[in-house]
FIFILUM-118890 format. One record per residue (C-alpha): residue in one letter; x, y, z. Coordinates in Angstrom, 2 decimals, padded with zeros to 5 digits, always signed. Example, Ala and Ser with C-alpha at 12.3 -4.5 7.8 and 13.67 -1.06 7.14 Angstrom:
A, +012.30, -004.50, +007.80
S, +013.67, -001.06, +007.14
end
This chain:
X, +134.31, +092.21, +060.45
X, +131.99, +094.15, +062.76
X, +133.29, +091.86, +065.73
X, +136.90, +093.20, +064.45
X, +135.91, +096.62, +064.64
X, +134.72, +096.42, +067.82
X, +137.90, +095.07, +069.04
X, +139.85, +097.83, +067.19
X, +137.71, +100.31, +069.30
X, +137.94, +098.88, +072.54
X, +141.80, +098.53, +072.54
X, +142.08, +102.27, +071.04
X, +140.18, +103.26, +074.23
X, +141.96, +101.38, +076.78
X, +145.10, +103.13, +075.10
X, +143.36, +106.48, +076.25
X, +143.14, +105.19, +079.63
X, +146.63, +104.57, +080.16
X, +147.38, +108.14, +078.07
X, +145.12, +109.92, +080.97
X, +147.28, +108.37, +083.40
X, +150.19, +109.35, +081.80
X, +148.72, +112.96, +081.60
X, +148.35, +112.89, +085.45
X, +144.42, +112.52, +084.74
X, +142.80, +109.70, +086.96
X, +140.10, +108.56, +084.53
X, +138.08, +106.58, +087.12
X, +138.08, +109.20, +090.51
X, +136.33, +108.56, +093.22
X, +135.66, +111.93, +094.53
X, +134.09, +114.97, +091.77
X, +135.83, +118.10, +092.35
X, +132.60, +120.08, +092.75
X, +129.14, +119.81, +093.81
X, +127.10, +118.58, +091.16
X, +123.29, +119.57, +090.13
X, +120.62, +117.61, +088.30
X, +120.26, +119.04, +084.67
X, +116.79, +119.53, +085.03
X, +117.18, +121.77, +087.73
X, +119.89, +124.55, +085.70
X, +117.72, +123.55, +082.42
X, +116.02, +127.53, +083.26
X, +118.71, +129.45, +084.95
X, +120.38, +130.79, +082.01
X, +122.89, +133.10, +082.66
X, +124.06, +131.84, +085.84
X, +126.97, +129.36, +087.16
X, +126.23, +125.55, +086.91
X, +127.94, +122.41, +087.60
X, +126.51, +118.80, +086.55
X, +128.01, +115.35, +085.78
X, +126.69, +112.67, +083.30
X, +127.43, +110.62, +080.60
X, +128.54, +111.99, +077.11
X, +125.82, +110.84, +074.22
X, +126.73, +113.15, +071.58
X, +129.92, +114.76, +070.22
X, +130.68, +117.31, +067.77
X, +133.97, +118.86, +067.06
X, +134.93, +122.30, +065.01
X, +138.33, +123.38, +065.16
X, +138.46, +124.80, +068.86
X, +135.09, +124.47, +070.16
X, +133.31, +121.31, +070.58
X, +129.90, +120.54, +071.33
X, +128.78, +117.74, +073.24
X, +125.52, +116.21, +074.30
X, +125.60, +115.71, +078.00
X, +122.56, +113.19, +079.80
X, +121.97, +112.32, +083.39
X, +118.65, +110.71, +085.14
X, +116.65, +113.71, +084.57
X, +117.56, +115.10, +081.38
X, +119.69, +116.08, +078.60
X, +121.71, +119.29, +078.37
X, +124.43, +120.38, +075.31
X, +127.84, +121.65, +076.46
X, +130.17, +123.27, +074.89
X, +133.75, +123.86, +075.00
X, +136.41, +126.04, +073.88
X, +139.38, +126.26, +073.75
X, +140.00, +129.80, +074.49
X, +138.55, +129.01, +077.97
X, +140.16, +125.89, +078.49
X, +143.65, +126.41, +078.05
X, +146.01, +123.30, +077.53
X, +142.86, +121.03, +078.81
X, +141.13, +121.28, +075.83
X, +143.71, +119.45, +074.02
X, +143.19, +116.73, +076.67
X, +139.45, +116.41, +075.31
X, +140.89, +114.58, +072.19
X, +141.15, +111.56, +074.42
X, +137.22, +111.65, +075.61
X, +134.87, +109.19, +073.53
X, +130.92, +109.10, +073.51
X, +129.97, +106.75, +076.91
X, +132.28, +108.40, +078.90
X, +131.08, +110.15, +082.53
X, +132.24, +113.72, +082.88
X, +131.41, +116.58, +085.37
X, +131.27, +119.67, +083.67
X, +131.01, +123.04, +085.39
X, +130.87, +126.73, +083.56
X, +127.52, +129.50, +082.81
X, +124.64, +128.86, +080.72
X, +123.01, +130.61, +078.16
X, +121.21, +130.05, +075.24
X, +122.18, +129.38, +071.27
X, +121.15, +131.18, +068.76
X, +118.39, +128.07, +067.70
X, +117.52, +128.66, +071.24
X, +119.25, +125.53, +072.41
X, +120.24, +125.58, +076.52
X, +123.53, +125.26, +076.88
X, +126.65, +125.47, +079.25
X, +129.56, +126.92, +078.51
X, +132.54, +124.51, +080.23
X, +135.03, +126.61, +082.09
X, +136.36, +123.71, +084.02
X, +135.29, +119.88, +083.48
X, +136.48, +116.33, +085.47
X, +136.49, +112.95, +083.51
X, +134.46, +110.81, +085.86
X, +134.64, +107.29, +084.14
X, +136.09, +105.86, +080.69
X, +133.57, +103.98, +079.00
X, +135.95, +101.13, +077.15
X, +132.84, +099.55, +075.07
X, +131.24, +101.65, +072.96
X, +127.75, +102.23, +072.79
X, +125.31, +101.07, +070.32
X, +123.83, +103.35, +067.66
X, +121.08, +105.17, +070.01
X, +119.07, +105.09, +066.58
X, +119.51, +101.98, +066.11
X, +120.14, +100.75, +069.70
X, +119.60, +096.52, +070.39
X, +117.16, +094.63, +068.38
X, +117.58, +091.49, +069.31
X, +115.40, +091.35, +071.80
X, +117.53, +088.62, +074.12
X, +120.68, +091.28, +073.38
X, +118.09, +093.60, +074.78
X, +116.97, +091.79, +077.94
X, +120.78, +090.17, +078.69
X, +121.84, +094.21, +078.50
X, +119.64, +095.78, +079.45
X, +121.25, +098.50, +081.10
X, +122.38, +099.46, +077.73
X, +118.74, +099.49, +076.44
X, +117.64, +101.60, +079.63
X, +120.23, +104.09, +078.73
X, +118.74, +104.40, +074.90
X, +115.05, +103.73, +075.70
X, +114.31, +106.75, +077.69
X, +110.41, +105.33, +077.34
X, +111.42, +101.94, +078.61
X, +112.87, +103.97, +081.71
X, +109.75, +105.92, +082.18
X, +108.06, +102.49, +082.19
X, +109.80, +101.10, +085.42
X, +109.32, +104.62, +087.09
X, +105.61, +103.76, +086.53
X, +106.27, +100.30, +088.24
X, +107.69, +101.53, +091.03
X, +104.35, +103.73, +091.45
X, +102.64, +101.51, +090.85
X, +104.24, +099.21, +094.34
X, +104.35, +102.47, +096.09
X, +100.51, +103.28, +095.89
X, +099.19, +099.95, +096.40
X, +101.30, +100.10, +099.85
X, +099.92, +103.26, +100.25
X, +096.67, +102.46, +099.94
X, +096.84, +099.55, +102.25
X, +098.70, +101.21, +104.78
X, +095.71, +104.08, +104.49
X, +093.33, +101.53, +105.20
X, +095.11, +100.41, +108.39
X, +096.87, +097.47, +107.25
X, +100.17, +096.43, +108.86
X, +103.17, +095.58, +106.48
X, +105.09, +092.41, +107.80
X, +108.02, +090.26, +106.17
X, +107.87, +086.23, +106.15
X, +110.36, +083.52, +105.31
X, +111.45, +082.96, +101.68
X, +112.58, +079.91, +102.29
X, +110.04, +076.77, +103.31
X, +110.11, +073.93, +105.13
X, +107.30, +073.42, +103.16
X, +105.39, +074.93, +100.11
X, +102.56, +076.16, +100.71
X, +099.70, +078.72, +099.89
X, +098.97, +077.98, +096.30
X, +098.93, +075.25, +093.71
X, +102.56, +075.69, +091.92
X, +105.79, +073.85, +091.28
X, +108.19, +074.85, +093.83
X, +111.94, +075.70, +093.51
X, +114.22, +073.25, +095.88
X, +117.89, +074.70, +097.39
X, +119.80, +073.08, +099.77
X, +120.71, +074.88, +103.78
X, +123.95, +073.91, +104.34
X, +124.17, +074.83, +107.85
X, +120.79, +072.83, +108.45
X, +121.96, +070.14, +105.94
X, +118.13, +069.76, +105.14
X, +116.43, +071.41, +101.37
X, +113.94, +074.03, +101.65
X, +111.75, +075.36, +098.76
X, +111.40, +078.72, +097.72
X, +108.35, +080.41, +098.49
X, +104.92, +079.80, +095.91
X, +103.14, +082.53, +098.05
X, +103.39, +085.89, +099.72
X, +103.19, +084.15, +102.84
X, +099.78, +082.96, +102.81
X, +099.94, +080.47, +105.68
X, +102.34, +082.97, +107.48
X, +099.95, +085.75, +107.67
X, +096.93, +083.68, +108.34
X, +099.43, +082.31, +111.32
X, +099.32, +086.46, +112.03
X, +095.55, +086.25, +112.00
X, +095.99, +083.81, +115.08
X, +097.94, +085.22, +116.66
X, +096.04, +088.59, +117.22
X, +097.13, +090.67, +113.90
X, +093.44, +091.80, +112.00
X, +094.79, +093.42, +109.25
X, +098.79, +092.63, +107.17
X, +100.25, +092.67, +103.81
X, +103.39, +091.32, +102.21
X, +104.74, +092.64, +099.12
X, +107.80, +091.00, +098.06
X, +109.20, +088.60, +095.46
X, +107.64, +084.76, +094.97
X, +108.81, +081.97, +093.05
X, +107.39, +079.07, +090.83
X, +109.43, +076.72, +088.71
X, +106.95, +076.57, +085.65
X, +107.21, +078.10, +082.15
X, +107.70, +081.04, +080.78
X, +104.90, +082.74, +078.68
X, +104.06, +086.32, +077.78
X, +101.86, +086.42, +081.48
X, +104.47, +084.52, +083.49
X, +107.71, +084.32, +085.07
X, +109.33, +082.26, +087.60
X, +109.78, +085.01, +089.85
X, +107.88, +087.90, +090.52
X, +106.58, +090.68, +092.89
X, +103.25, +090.07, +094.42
X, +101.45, +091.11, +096.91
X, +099.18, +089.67, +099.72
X, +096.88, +090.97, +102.26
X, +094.88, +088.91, +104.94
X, +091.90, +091.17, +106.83
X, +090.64, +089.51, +109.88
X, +086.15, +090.22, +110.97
X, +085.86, +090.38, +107.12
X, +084.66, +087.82, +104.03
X, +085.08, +088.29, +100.50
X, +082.33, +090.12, +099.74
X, +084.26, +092.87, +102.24
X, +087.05, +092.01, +100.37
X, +086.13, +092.45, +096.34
X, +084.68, +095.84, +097.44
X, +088.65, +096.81, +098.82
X, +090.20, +095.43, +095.74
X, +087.78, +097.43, +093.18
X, +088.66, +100.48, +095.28
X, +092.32, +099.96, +095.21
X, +092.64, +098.74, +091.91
X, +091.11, +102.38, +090.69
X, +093.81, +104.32, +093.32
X, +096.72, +101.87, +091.82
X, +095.42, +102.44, +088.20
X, +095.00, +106.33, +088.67
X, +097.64, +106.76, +090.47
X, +100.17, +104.96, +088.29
X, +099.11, +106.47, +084.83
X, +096.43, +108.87, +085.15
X, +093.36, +107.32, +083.87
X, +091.17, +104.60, +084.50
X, +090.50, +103.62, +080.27
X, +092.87, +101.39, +079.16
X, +093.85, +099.56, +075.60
X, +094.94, +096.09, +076.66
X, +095.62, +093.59, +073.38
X, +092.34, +093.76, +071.42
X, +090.11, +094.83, +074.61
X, +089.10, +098.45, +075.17
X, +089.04, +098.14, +079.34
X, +087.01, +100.73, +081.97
X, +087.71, +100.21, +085.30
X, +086.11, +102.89, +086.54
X, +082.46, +101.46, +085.78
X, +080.91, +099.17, +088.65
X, +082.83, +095.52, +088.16
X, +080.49, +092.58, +087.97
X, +079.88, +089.09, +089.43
X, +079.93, +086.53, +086.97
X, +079.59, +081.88, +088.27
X, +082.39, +080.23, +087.39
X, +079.88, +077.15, +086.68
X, +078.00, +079.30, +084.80
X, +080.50, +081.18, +082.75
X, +082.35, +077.13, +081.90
X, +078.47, +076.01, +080.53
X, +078.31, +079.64, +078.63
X, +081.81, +079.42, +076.68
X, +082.61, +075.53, +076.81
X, +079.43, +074.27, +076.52
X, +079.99, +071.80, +079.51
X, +078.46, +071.66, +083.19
X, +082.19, +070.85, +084.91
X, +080.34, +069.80, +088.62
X, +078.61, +067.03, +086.76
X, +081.06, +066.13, +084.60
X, +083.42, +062.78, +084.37
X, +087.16, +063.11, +084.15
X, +086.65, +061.42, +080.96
X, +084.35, +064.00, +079.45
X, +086.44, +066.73, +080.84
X, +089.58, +065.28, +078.75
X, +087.21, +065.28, +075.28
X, +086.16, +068.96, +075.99
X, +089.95, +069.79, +076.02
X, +090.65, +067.47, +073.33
X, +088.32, +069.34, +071.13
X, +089.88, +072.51, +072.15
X, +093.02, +071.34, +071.27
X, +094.44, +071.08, +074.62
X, +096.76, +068.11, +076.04
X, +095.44, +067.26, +079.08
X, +098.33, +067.94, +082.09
X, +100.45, +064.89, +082.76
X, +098.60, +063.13, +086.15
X, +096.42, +065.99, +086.17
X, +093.62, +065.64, +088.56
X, +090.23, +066.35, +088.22
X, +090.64, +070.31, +089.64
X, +093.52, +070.32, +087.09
X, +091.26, +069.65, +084.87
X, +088.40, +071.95, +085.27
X, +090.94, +074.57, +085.79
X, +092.38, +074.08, +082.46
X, +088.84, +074.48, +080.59
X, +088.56, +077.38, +082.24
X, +092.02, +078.99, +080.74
X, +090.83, +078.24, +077.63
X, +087.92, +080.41, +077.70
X, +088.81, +083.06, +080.00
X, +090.33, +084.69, +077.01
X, +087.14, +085.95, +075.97
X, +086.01, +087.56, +078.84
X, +086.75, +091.03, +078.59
X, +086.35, +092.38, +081.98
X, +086.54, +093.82, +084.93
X, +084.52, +091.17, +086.59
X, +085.11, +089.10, +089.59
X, +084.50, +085.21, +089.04
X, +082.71, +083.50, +091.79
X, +081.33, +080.62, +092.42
X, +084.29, +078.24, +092.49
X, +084.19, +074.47, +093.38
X, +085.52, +073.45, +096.45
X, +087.43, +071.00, +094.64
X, +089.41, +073.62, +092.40
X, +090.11, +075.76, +096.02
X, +091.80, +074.11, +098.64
X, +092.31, +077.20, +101.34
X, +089.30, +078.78, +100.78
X, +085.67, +078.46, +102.98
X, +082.75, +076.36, +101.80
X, +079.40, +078.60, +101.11
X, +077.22, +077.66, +103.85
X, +074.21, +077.40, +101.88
X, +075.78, +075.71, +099.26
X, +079.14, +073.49, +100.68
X, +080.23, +072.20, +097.41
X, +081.29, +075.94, +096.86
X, +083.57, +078.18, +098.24
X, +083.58, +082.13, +098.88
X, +086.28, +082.39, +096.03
X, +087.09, +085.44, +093.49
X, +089.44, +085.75, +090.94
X, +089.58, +089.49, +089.39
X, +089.36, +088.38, +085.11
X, +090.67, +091.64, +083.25
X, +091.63, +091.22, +079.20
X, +090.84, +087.92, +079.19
X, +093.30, +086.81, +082.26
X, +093.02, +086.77, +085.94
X, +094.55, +089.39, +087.97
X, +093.82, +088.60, +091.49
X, +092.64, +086.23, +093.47
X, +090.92, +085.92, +096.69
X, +088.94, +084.24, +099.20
X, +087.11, +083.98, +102.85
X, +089.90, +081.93, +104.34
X, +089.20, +078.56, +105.71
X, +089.62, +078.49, +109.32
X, +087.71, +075.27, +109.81
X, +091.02, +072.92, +111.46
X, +089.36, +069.46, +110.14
X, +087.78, +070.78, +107.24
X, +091.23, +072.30, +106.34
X, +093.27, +068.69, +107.64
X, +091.36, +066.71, +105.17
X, +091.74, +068.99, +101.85
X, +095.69, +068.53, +102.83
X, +095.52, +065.28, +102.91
X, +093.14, +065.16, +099.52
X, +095.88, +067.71, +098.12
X, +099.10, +065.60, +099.56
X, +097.39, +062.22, +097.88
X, +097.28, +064.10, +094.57
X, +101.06, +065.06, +094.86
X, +101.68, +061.68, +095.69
X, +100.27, +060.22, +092.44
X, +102.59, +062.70, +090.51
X, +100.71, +066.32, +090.83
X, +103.82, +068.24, +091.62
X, +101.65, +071.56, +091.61
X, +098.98, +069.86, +094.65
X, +099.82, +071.72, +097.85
X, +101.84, +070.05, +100.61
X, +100.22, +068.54, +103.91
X, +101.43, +071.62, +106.80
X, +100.71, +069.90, +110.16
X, +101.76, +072.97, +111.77
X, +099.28, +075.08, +110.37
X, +096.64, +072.78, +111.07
X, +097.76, +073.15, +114.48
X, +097.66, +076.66, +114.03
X, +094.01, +077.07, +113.13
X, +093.33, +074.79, +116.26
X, +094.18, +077.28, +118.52
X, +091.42, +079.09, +116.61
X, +091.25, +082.12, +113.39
X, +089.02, +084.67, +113.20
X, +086.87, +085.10, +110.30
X, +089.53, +086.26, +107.43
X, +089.66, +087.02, +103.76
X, +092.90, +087.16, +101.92
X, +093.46, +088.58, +098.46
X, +096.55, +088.05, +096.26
X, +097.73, +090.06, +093.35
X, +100.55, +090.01, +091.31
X, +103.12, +092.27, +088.95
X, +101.10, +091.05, +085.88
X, +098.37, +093.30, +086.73
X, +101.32, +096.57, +085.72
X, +102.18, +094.32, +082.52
X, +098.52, +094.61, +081.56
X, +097.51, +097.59, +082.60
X, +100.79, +099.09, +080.49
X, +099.88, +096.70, +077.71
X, +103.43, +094.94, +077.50
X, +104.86, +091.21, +077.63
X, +105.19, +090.95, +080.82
X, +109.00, +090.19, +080.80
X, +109.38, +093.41, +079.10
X, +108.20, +094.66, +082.59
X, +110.97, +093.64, +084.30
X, +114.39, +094.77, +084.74
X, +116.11, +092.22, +084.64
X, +114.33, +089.01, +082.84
X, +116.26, +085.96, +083.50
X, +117.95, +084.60, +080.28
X, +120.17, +080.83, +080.06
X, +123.39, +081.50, +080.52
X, +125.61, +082.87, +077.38
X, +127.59, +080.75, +074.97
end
């Protein structure tokens, strides 16, 4: 029934299409016969001339006036018209349905409830909306009818819009901030020869021109910019999208924004002292505070983060001592935590997933430190201590929202955790990183003293306490039946 209705309604406007035609009335112009204002901007000049376009979300008749609720980006403004002013083109107004763009263009003033309004002395149709639109009290639900249109739910959420204006504040002052501190934004390949630059399951497409398959990029260029690093450059970012074929949670998706920076003459003690810093500008600057409600954790980031061992932190929660540790004890830990060990997971794979299971309870900010060298393949041993590495991840709400390191630049030392991480991938670990002869070679022409940081779009999702796929425009959905 309801899908016959809609039909009913759809056809009934495409009639009114062809009737504007017929009328001489072009319902989809290109060109709007004035210049046009944000409503916002006439909202206080009552009693003078305006002229703005947008799309109709209310509609009220009464014998020959009508009423209308008109809405653009930056606001909402009623309009009214009459028919006294309008002459034989208020009759034409029959044919206009709620959804439908119009350009309006007469004085304001105000109603007697004190209601802004304009007062149409001359209006253009703009666009005929053929579906119409959902109930804007009701809106979508479902929440896949929400994500697959979601331009529909933009257009009744205003609060959902306000949300991605955050976003995009949130991008814009972490750039700024970087670009403050003197570091240089650069742009490096999407597509791989070879994956590299993280532990993750790569997407494969096919170069036709090339004939060869490339992967999609796991990292924001991590081996490109440390490339940069030899070459001269002491300071660049990346922010751009990256992409990893794994699954899809409430904290991931298989692609995402992220971004990178790599800071040459500095370790990652320079570098957790940055990342506090700009995680305060970011978090101010994007919604005005630095306390935040995140799930059941009450977070401050404006207090002085902490340093907590990873080591440590696994014998405090788990109850196990992970360096000393057989694979086979490591597999009963998760076993009594419930957790199916990863198919051919390794022994890092292993630690690593202990550690998800308790980093839940850490409430945060803190930076984790102290990694194994075996759970950090790109990252520099401790020199008093080699079995370690100088490795932080930021853990906020109980999940991490950063990581970083003091690069290896060590050539051999690097060659032979490739070739301990390419042996891994070659017993099945399709997340163990790929064996990148050129960037050996790279780092044998010699690289500074760097630390690199990564952070990624789930640090907004948290910080706005949402899904994270409710953070994103446009979540990718399987394809409709």
């Amino acid at each position: 029934m309801v899908k016959k209705r809609l039909t009913e309604i759809m056809d009934l406007r495409r009639e009114r299409v062809e009737k504007f035609r017929e009328l001489g009335v072009n319902p989809y112009p290109s060109k709007l016969e004035n210049k046009n204002v944000s409503i916002a901007s006439i909202s206080d000049k009552v009693g003078k001339l305006g002229s703005v376009a947008g799309r109709i979300m209310g509609w009220r008749g009464h014998g020959n006036s009508i009423f209308a609720d008109l809405k653009d980006d930056s606001g909402n403004i009623q309009i009214f018209f009459q028919k006294k002013n309008l002459g034989d083109k208020f009759s034409i107004l029959k044919l206009v349905d709620v959804g439908d763009f119009i350009l309006v263009s007469g004085k304001i003033f105000k109603t007697q409830a004190g209601e802004v309004t304009l007062d149409v002395g001359k209006y253009q149709i703009l666009s005929k909306s053929i579906r119409p639109l959902p109930s804007s009290w009701h809106g979508l639900k479902d929440a896949e009818e929400r994500y697959r249109q979601r331009y529909v739910d933009l257009l009744l959420n205003d609060s959902l819009k306000e949300l991605f204006r955050r976003k995009a504040i949130f991008w814009q002052s972490m750039r700024e901030f970087l670009v403050k501190k003197g570091f240089l934004e650069v742009e490096t390949p999407v597509l791989e020869n070879i994956a590299g630059g993280a532990d993750a399951n790569p997407f494969v497409t096919h170069h036709d021109a090339l004939d060869i398959d490339l992967y999609l990029r796991i990292s924001m260029g991590e081996l490109w910019q440390k490339r940069l690093m030899v070459a001269g450059f002491e300071k660049t970012f990346e922010l751009g999208r990256q992409f990893r074929n794994e699954g899809i949670s409430r904290e991931h998706l298989q692609d995402y924004s992220q971004m990178e920076f790599y800071w040459a003459f500095a370790n990652y003690e320079d570098s957790m002292k940055l990342v506090e810093e700009m995680y305060k500008f970011v978090a101010k600057s994007t919604f005005g505070k630095l306390q935040f409600k995140i799930g059941k954790f009450e977070i401050d980031l404006s207090k002085p983060w902490k340093k907590i061992d990873y080591v440590k932190t696994l014998e405090e929660y788990a109850n196990i001592n992970v360096i000393n540790s057989s694979e086979t004890e490591l597999k009963s830990k998760l076993k009594e935590f419930k957790i199916v060990p990863e198919k051919n997971a390794s022994r890092a794979k292993l630690i690593d997933q202990i550690w998800k299971s308790i980093r839940r309870r850490i409430e945060g900010p803190v930076f984790l430190i102290g990694h194994p060298v075996e759970v950090s393949p790109l990252a520099k041993r401790q020199e008093i201590n080699p079995d370690f590495v100088e490795r932080y991840q930021v853990v906020l709400a109980g999940s991490e929202m950063g990581n970083g390191y003091s690069e290896l630049n060590d050539p051999v030392d690097q060659a032979n955790r490739f070739k301990e991480q390419q042996a891994k991938r070659d017993k099945g670990d399709t997340e163990a990183q790929m064996y990148d002869l050129d960037f050996v070679r790279a780092l044998e022409y010699g690289m500074p003293p760097v630390t690199g940081f990564g952070v990624s779009e789930r640090l907004f999702s948290f910080l706005a306490d949402k899904p994270v796929r409710e953070t994103v425009l446009f979540p990718l959905l399987r394809p409709e039946k």
